[in-house]
C-alpha positions in Angstrom: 19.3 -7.8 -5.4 16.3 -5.1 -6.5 13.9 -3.7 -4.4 10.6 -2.7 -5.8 8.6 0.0 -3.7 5.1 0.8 -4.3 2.8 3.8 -3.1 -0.7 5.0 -4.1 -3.3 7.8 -4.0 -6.8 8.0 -4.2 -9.6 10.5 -5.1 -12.8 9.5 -3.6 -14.7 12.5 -5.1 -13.6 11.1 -8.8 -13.6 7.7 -7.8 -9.6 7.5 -9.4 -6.9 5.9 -8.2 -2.9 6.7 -8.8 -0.1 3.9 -8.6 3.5 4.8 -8.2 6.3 2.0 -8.8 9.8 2.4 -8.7 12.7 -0.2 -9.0 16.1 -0.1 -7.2 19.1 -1.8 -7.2 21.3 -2.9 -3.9 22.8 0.4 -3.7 19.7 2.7 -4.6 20.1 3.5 -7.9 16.6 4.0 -10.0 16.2 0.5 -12.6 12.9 1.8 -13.9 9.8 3.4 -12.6 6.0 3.5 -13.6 2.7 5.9 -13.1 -0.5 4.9 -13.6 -4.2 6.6 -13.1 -6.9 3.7 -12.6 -10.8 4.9 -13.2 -12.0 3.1 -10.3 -13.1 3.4 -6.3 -10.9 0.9 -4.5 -10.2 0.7 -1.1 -6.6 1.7 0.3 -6.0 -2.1 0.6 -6.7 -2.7 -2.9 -5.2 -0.1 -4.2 -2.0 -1.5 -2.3 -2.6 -4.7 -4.1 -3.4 -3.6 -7.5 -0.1 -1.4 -7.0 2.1 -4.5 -6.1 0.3 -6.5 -9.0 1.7 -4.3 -11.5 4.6 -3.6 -10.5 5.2 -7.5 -10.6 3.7 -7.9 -13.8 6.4 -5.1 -14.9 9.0 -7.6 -13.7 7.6 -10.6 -15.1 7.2 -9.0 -18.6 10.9 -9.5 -19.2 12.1 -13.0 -17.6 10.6 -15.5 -19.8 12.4 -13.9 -22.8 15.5 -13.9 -20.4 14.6 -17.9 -20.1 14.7 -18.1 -23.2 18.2 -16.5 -23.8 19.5 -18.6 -21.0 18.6 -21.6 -23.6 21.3 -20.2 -25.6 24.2 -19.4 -23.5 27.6 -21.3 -22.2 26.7 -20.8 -18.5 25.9 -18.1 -16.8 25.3 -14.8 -18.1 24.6 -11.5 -15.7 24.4 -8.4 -16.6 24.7 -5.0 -15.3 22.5 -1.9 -15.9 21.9 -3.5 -19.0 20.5 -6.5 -20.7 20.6 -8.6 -23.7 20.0 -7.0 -27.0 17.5 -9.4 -28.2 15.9 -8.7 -25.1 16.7 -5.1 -24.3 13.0 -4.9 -26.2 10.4 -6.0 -23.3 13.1 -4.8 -20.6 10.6 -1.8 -18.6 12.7 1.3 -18.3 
């Protein structure tokens, strides 16, 4: 299980916004984690959104290449604080 938590902050005066990700396994431990400035005047709500949006674009950069892999395998394959070399590539970290 991960959890992904999102925050933002916003600059009216220079019409910016800053998104904060961070990834977390089942017992806390930091998976990845992303900053981003955005040049733009959104609302707290969108800024919310566009925060969540990237951090699940972050995620879904990686599991198509994982469907991929799974084309290839026995069974089933998990791994732990790690991930497939051939993947290991467009894993976000």
């Amino acid at each position: 299980m991960f959890k992904m938590n999102t925050d933002t902050a916003i600059d009216n005066v220079g019409r910016k916004v800053g998104i904060g990700i961070i990834f977390r396994d089942s017992k806390g431990n930091v998976l990845s984690s992303c900053s981003q400035k955005i040049l733009a005047g959104y609302t707290p709500q969108v800024t919310e959104a566009v925060a969540l949006h990237r951090g699940l674009m972050d995620a879904n950069k990686v599991v198509p290449h994982l469907a991929k892999f799974g084309l290839l395998v026995e069974d089933v394959s998990v791994w732990i604080e790690e991930c497939p070399p051939s993947v290991a590539p467009f894993c976000v970290g």
